[in-house]
N, C-alpha and C positions, 0 to 999 in steps of 0.2 A: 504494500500500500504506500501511496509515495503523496506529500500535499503539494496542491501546484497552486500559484502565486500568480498571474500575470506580470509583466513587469511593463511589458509593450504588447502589439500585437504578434509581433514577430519571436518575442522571445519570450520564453517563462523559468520561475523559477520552482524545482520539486527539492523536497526532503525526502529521502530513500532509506530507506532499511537495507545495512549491508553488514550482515554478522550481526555482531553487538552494536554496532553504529549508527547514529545518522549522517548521512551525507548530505549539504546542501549541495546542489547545480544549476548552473542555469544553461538553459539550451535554448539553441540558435542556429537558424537555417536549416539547407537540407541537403542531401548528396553525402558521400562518403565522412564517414565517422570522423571527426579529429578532436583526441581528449587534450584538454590544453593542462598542463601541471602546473601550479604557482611556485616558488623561491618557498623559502622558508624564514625569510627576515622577520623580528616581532611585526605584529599587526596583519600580515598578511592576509589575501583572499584571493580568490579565483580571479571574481572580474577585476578588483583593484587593480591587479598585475597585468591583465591584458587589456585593460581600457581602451588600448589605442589599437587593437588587432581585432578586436571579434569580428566587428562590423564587415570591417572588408573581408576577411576570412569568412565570412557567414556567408558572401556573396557567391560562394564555391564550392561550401561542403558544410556539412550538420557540426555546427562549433558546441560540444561540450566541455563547461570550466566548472567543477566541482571545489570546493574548498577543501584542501586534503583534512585528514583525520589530524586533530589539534588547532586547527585554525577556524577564522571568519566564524559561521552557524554551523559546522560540523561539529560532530562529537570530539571532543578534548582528549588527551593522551596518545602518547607511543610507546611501543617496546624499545625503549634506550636500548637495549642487547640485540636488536636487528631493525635499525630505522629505515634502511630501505626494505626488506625483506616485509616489514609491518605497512609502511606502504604501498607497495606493490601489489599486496594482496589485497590489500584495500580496495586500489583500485581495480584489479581485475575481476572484482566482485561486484562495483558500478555498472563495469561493463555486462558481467555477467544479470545483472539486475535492470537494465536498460536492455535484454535482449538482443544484444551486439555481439555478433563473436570473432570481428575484428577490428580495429581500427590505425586510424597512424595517433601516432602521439608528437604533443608538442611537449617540450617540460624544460623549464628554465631557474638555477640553481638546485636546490634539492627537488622541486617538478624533475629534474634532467637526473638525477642521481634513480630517481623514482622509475623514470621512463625507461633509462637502461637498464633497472632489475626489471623491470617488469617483461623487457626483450628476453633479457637472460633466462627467465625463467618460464616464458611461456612464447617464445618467436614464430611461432605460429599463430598467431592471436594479434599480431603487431606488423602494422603495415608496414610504415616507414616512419623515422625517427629523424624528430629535429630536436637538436638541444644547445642550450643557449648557455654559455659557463658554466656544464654541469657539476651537483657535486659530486664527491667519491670519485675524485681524479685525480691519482698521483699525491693522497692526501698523508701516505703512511711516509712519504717520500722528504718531504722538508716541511718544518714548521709550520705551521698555521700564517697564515695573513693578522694583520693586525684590524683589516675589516672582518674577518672572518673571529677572532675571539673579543671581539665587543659584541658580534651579532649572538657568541655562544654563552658571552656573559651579561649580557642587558640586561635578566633577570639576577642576578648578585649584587656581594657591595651593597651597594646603597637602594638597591633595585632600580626598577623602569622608570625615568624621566624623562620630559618631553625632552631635555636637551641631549640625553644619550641617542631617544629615539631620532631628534634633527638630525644629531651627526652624523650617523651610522648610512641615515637616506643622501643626505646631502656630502659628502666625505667619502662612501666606501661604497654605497651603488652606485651612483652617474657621476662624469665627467664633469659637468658643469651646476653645481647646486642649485646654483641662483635661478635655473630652469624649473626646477619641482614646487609647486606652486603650496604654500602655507596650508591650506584646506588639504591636499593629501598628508601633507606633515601631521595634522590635527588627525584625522580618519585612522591613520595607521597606528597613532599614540591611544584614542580613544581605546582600540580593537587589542591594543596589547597590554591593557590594562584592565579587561575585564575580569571579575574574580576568579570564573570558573580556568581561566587561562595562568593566570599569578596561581594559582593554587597546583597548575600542572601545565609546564613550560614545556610547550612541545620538541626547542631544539635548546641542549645545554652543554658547557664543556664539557665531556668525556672524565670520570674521575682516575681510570685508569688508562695510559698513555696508550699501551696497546688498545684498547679499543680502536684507535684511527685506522689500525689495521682490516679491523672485519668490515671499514666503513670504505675502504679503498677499493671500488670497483676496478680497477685496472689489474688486481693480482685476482680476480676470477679468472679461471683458466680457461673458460666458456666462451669469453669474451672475443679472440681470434677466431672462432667458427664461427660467430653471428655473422648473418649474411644478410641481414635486412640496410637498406639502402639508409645510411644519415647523412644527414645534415647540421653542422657541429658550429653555430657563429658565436665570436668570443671577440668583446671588445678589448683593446689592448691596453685602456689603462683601468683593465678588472682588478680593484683593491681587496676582491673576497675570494676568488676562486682564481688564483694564474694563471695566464694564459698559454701558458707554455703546458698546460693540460689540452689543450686543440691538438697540438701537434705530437704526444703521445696517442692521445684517441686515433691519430689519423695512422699511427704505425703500425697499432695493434690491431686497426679495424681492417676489414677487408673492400668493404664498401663504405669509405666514409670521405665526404668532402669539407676541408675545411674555408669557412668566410674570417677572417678577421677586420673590424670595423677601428680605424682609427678615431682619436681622439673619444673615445666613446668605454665606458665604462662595465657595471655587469648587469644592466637593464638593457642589452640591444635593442629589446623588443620597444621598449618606451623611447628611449634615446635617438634609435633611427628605425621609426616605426615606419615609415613609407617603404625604405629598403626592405625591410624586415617581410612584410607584407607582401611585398613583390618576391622574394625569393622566398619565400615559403610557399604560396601560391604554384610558383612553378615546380617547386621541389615535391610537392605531393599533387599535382595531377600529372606530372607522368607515370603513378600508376595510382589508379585507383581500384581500392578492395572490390573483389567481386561482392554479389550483393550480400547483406548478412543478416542471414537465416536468424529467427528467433531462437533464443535457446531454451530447449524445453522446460515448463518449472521456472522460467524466469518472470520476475513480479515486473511490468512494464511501470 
């Protein structure tokens, strides 16, 4: 049983029962499946993250943006002991729950980290892959970013302020702050401050250092046979995810193209949403899923 929302005529938004969960989503347009993943910065949500993409993406193919599990109107919590793997199956239960039994995926920061386990583990079920600074790349490999452990430590210290949460958007996602307009600074501080979230922080520093290990999708050994077609775009001055993770992805993948976008940071999709827009568009109709069958037992 799922509640639908209107938002527009075009687009709506449903809460889904998936396992123990609720998922919110909203869905838009029509034609071949594409689930979009959000980052995993405090405040985050589905449509937040691709404000500047659904639209034209909707004009091409069925755009689903769910709020992953811990964020936005989704149910709160992860398995800190396999945050992709707790992902993943999340999501693959969406789709399983939406009656879908393929689609392509879009997934930027941990959305991207999301996307590639969920390749991993079920690439049959996964059309083609775009991923925008994903995480779990090359993460066991050198130290953390200094955007990446304020994003893992917002909730410490002194906990969530709006000026850790400025910095973090304005400083270590995009190249140019002064672009990010105050109303989303407020939205995203609002979102990261709700109780049910402060009482269970969905991404947090690792208290054991190995852990970065089980989070580093590159040392999956699976990883060199995926054969599904990516598309890997990483802005070059990414303060959370380095970019010099493109071009391991691009060694170890068999089918992977990489874009890198100067002066631009680890929101491509916001930062240079025209481009973005336009090479994901081409990047997923040159194949689209054959059609996909409902799956039986699946709650539409």
């Amino acid at each position: 049983m799922s509640v639908i929302q209107a938002v527009d005529r075009n687009t709506e938004t449903r809460v889904l029962q998936v396992g123990n969960r609720q998922i919110h989503l909203a869905d838009m347009g029509g034609g071949p499946p594409v689930l979009m993943l959000h980052g995993g910065g405090p405040g985050a949500s589905g449509v937040s993250n691709y404000a500047r993409n659904i639209t034209a993406l909707a004009a091409h193919f069925r755009v689903l943006v769910p709020d992953m599990p811990g964020y936005g109107k989704s149910s709160k919590g992860l398995n800190s002991n396999d945050i992709w793997g707790d992902l993943a199956d999340t999501m693959l239960g969406l789709l399983d729950a939406l009656g879908i039994a393929r689609a392509h995926l879009v997934g930027n920061s941990a959305g991207g980290g999301c996307a590639l386990r969920m390749a991993l583990d079920q690439p049959e079920r996964i059309g083609r892959l775009v991923l925008m600074g994903p995480g779990g790349v090359d993460v066991s490999k050198a130290p953390p970013t200094d955007g990446l452990k304020r994003l893992l430590t917002y909730y410490t210290g002194d906990g969530p302020t709006f000026e850790k949460l400025s910095r973090f958007i304005t400083e270590d996602l995009v190249y140019d702050g002064s672009q990010v307009p105050k109303s989303v600074l407020r939205e995203r501080y609002e979102a990261s401050i709700a109780p049910e979230v402060i009482a269970n922080p969905p991404l947090r520093a690792p208290g054991d250092p190995a852990t970065l290990a089980k989070l580093d999708l590159t040392l999956d050994p699976r990883l060199p046979a995926l054969t599904n077609p990516t598309l890997v775009l990483w802005g070059v001055e990414d303060r959370v995810n380095p970019v010099s993770g493109g071009v391991t992805l691009q060694k170890l993948m068999s089918h992977c193209d990489l874009y890198l976008f100067s002066r631009t940071g680890h929101w491509v999709q916001w930062e240079r949403a025209d481009e973005f827009n336009a090479a994901v568009s081409a990047f997923l109709k040159e194949e689209e899923p054959a059609a996909n069958p409902a799956i039986v037992g699946a709650a539409a």
